[in-house]
C-alpha positions in Angstrom: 38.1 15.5 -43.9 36.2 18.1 -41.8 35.3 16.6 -38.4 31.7 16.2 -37.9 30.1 16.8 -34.3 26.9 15.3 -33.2 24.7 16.6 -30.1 22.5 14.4 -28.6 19.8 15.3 -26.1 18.9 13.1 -23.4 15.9 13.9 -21.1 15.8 12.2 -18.1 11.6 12.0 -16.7 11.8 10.7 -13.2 8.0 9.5 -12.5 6.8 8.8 -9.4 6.5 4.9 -8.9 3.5 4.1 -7.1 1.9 0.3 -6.4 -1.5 -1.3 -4.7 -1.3 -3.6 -2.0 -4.5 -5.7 -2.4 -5.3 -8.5 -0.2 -7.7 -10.8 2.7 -7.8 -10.0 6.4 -8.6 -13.7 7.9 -9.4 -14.5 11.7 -6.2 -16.8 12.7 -7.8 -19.1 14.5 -10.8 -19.7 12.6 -9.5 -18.6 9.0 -12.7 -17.0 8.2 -12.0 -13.0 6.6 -12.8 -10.5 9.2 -14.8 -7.8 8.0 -14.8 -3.8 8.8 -10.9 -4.9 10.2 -9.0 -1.8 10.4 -5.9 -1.8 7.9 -2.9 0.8 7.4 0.6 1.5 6.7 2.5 0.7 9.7 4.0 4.5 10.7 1.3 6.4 8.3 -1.3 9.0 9.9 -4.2 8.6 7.3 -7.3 7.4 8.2 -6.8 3.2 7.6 -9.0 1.5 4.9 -11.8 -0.5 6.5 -12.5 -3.7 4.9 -15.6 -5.4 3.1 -17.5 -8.1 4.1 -15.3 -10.7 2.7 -12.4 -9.0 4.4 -10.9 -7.8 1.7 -8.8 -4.7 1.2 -7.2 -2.3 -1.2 -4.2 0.0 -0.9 -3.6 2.3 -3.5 -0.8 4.9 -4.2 1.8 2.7 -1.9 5.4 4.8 -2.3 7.7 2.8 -3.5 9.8 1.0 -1.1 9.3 -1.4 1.6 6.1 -1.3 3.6 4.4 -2.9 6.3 0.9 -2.8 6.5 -0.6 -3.6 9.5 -4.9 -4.6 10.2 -7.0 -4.6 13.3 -10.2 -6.1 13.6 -13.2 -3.5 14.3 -14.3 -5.6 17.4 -11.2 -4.4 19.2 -11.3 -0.5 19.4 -8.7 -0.8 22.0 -5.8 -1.5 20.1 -3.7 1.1 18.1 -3.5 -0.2 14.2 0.4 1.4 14.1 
């Protein structure tokens, strides 16, 4: 019996793996959402996402990973949001 060889292929496709980060920014004391707050990645350089008048937000094209994300009401200029 003649041996018989088979070749297989495999392509490997690594695809970048991005997520959203959706959510409420909410005044800690009173719990009402703080609109126009100030929210980021902690340790990223783009400009933050500001959010709506029901405080809420929406971060798209997250890297995958662990992140941080860090907001800061509009009222309070004086703070840093990273």
């Amino acid at each position: 019996m003649k041996p018989c060889s088979i070749a297989t292929v495999l392509w490997l496709i690594t695809l970048p793996c991005h997520a959203a980060i959706t959510g409420v920014v909410v005044d800690d004391l009173s719990n009402l959402p703080v609109a126009d707050a100030r929210v980021r990645l902690q340790a990223t350089t783009g400009a933050p996402f500001v959010t709506a008048a029901d405080g809420q937000f929406n971060l798209d094209n997250i890297p995958a990973g662990p992140v941080v994300v860090t907001a800061v009401p509009s009222y309070d200029s004086s703070r840093a949001i990273n």
